[in-house]
mmJSON file of the N, C-alpha and C atoms, coordinates in Angstrom:
{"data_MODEL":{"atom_site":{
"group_PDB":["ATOM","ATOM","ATOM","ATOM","ATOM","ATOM","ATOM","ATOM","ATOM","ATOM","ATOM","ATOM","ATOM","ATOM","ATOM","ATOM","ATOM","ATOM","ATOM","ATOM","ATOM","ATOM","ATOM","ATOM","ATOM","ATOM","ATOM","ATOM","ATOM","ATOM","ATOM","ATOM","ATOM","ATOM","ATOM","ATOM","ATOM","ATOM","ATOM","ATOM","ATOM","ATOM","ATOM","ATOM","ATOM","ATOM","ATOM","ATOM","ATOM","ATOM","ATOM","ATOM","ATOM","ATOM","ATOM","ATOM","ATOM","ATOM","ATOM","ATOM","ATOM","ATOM","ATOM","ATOM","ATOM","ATOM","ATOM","ATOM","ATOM","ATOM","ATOM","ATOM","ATOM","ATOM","ATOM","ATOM","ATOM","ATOM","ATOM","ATOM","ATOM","ATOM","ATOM","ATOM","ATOM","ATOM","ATOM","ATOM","ATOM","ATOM","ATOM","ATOM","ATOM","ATOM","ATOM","ATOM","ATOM","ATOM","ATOM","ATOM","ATOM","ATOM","ATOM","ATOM","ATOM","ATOM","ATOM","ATOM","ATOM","ATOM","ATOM","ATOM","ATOM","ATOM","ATOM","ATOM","ATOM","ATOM","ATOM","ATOM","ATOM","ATOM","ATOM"],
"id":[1,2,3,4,5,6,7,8,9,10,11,12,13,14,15,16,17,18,19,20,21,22,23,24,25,26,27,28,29,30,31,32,33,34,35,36,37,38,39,40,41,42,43,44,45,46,47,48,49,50,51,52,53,54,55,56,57,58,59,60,61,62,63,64,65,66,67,68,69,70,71,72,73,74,75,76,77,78,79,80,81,82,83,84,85,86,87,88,89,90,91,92,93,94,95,96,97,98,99,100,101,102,103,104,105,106,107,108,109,110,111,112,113,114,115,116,117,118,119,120,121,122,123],
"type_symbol":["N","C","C","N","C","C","N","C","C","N","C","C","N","C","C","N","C","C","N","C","C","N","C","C","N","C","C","N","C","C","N","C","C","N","C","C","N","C","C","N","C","C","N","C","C","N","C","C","N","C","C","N","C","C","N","C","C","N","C","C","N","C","C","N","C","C","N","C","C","N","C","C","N","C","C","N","C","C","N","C","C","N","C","C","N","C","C","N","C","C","N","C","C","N","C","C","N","C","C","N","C","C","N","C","C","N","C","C","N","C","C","N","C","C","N","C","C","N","C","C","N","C","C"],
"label_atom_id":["N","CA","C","N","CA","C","N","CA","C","N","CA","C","N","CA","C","N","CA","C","N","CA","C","N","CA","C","N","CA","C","N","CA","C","N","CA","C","N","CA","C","N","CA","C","N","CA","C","N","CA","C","N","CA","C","N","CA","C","N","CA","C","N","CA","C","N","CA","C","N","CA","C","N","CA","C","N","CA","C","N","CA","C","N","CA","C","N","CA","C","N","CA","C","N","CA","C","N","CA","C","N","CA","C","N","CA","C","N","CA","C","N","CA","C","N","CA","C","N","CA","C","N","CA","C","N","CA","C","N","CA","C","N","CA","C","N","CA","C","N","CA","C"],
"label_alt_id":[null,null,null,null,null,null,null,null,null,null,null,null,null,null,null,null,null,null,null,null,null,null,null,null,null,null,null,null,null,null,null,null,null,null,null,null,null,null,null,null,null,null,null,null,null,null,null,null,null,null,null,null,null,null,null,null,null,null,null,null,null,null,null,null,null,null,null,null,null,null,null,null,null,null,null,null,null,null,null,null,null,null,null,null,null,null,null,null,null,null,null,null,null,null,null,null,null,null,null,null,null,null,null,null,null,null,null,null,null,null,null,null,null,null,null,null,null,null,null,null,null,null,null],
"label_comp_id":["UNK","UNK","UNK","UNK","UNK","UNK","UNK","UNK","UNK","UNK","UNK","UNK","UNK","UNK","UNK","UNK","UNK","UNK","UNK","UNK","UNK","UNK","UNK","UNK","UNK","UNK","UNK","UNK","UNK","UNK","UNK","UNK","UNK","UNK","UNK","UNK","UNK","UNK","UNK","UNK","UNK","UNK","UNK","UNK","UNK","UNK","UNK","UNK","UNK","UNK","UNK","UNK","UNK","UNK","UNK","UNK","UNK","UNK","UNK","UNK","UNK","UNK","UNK","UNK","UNK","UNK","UNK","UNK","UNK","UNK","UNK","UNK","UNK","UNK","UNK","UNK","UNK","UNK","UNK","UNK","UNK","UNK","UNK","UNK","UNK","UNK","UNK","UNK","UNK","UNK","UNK","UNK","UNK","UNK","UNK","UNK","UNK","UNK","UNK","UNK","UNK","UNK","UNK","UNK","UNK","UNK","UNK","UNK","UNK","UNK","UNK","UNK","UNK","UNK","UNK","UNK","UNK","UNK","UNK","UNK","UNK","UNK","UNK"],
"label_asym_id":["A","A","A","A","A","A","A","A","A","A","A","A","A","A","A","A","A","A","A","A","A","A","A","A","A","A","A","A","A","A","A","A","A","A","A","A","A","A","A","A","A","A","A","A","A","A","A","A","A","A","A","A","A","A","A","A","A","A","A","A","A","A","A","A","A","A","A","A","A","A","A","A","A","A","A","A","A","A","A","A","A","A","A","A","A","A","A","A","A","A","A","A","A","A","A","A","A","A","A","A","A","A","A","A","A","A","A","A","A","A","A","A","A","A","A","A","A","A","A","A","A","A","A"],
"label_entity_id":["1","1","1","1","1","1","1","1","1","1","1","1","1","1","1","1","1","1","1","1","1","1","1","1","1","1","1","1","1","1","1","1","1","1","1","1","1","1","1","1","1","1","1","1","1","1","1","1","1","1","1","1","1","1","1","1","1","1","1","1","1","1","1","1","1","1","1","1","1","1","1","1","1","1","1","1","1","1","1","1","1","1","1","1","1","1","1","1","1","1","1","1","1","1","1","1","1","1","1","1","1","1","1","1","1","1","1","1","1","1","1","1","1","1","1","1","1","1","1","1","1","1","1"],
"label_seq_id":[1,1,1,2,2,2,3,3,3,4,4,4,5,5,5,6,6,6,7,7,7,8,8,8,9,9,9,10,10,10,11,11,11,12,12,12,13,13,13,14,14,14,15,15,15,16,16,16,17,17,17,18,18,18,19,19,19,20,20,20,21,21,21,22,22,22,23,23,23,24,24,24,25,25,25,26,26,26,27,27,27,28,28,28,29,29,29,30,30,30,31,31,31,32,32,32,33,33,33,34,34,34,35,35,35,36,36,36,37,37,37,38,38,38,39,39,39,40,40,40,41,41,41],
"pdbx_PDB_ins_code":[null,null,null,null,null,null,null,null,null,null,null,null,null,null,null,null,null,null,null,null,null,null,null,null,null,null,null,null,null,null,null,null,null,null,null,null,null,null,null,null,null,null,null,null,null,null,null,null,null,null,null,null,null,null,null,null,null,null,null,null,null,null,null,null,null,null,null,null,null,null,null,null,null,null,null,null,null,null,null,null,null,null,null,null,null,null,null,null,null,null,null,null,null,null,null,null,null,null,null,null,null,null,null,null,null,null,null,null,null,null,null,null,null,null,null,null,null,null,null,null,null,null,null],
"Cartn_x":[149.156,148.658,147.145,146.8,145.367,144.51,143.415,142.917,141.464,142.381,141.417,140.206,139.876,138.772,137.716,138.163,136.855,136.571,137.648,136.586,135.392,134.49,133.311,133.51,132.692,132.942,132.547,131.075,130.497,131.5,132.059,133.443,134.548,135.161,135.972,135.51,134.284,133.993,133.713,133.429,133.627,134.661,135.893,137.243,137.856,137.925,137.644,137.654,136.158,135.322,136.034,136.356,137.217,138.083,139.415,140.713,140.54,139.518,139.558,139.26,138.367,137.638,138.643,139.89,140.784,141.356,141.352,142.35,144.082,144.826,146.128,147.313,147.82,148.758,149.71,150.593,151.038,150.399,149.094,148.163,147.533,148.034,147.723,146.364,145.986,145.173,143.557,143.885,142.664,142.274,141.681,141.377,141.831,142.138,142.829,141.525,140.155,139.132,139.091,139.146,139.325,140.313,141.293,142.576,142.095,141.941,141.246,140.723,139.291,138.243,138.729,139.987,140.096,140.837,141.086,142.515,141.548,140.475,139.418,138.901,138.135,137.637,135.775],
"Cartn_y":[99.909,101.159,101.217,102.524,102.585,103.269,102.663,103.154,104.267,105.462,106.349,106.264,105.714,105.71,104.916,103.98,103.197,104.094,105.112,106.03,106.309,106.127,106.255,108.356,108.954,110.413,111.111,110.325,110.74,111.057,109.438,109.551,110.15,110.758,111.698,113.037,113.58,114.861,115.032,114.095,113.68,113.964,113.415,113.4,114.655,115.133,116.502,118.065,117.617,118.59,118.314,117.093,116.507,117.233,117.135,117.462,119.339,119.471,121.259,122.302,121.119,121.979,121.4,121.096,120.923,121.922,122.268,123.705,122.944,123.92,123.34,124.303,123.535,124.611,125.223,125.151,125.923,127.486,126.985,128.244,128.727,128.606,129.043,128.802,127.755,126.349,127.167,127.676,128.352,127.053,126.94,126.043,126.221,125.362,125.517,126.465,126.197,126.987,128.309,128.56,129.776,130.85,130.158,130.805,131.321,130.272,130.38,131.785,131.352,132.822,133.949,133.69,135.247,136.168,135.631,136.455,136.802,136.469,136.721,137.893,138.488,140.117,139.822],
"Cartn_z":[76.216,75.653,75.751,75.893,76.011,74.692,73.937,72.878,73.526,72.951,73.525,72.973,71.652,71.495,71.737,72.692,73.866,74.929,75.356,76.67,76.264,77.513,77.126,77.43,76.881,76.533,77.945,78.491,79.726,81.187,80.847,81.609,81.818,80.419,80.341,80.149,80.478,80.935,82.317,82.88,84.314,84.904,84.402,85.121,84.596,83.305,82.933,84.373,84.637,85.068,86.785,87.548,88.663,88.826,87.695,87.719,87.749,86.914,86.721,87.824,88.94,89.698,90.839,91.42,92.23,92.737,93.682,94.43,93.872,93.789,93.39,94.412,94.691,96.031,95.109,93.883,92.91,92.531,92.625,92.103,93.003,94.416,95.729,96.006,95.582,96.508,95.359,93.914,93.691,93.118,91.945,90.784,89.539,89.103,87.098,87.015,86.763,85.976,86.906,87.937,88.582,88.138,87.781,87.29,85.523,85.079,83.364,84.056,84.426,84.375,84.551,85.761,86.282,85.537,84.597,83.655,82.66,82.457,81.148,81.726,80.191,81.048,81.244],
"occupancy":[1.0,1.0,1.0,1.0,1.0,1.0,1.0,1.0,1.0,1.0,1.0,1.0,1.0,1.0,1.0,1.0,1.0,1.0,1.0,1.0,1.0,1.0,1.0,1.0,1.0,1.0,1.0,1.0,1.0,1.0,1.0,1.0,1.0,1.0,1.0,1.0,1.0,1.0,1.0,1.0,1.0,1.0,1.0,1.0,1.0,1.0,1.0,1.0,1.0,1.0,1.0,1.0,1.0,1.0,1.0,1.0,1.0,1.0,1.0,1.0,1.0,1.0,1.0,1.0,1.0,1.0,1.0,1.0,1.0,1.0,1.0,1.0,1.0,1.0,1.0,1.0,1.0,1.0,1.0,1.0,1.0,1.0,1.0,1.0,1.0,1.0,1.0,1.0,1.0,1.0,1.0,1.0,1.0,1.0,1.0,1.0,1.0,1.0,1.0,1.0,1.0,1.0,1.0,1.0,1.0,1.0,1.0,1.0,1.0,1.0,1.0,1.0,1.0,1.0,1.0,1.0,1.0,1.0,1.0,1.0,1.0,1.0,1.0],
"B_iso_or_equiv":[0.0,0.0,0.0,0.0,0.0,0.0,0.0,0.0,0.0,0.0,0.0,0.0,0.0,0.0,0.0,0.0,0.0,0.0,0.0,0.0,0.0,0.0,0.0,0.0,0.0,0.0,0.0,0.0,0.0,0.0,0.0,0.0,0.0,0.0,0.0,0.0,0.0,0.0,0.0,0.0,0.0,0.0,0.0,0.0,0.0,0.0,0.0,0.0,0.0,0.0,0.0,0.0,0.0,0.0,0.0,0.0,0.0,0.0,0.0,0.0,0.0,0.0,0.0,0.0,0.0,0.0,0.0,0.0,0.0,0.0,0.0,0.0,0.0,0.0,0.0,0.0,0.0,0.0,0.0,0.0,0.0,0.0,0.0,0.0,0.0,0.0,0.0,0.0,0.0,0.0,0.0,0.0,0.0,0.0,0.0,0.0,0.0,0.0,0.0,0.0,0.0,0.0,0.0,0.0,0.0,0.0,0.0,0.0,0.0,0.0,0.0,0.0,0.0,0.0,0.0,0.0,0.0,0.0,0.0,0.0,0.0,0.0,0.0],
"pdbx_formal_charge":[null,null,null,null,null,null,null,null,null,null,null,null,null,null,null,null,null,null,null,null,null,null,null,null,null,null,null,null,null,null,null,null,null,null,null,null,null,null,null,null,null,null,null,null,null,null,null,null,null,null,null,null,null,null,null,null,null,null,null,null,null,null,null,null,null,null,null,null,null,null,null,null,null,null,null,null,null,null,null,null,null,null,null,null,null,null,null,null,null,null,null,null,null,null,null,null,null,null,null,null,null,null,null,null,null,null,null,null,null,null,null,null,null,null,null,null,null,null,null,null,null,null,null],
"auth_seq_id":[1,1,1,2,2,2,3,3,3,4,4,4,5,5,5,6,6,6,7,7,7,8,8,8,9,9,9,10,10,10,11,11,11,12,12,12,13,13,13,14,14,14,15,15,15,16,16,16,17,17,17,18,18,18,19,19,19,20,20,20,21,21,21,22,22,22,23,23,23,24,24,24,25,25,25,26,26,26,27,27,27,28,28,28,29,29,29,30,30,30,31,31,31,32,32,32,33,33,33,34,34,34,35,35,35,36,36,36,37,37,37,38,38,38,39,39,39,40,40,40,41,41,41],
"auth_comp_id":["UNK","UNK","UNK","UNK","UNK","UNK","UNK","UNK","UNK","UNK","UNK","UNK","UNK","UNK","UNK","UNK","UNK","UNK","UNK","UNK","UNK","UNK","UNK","UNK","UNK","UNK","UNK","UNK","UNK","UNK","UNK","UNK","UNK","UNK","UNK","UNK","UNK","UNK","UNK","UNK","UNK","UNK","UNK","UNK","UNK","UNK","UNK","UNK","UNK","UNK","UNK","UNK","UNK","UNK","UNK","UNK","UNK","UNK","UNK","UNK","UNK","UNK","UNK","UNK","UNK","UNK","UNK","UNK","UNK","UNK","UNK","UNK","UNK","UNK","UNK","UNK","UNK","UNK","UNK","UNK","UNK","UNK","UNK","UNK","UNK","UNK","UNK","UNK","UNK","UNK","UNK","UNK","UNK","UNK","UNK","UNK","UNK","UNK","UNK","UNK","UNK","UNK","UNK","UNK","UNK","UNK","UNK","UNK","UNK","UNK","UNK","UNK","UNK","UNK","UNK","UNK","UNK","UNK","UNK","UNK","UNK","UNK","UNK"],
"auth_asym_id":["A","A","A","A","A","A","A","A","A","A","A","A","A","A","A","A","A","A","A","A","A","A","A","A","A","A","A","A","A","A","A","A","A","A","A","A","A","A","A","A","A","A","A","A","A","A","A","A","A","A","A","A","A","A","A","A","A","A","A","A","A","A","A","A","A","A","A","A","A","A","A","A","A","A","A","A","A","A","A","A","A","A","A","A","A","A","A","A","A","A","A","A","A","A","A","A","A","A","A","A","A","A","A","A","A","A","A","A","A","A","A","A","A","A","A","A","A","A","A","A","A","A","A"],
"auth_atom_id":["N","CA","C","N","CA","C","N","CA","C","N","CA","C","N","CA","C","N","CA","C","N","CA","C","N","CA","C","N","CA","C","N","CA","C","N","CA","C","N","CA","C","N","CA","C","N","CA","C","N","CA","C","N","CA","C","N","CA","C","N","CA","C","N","CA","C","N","CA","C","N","CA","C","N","CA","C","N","CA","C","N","CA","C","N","CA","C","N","CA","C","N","CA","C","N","CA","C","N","CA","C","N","CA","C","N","CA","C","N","CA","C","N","CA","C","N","CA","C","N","CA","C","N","CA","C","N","CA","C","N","CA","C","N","CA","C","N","CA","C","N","CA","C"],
"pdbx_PDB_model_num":[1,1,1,1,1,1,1,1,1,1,1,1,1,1,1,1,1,1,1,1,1,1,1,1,1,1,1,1,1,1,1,1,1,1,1,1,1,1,1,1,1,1,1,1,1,1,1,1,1,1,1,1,1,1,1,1,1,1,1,1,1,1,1,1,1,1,1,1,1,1,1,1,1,1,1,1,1,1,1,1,1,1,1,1,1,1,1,1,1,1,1,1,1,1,1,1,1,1,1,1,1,1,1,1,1,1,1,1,1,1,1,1,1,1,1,1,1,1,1,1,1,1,1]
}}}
């Protein structure tokens, strides 16, 4: 098991900010945060 509270924070806004900004072929290759924004007004 992993104790989340040794991630260092820097690190997990890092991998955060990695995973969010990924084209995803589900979401027709856009980005999770692309998708977020575009539905916002």
């Amino acid at each position: 098991d992993m104790d989340l509270s040794e991630v260092n924070i820097d690190d997990l806004r890092n991998n955060l900010r990695l995973m969010n900004n990924r084209p995803r072929k589900c979401i027709e290759y856009t980005t999770p945060k692309e998708e977020l924004f575009g539905f916002l007004p």
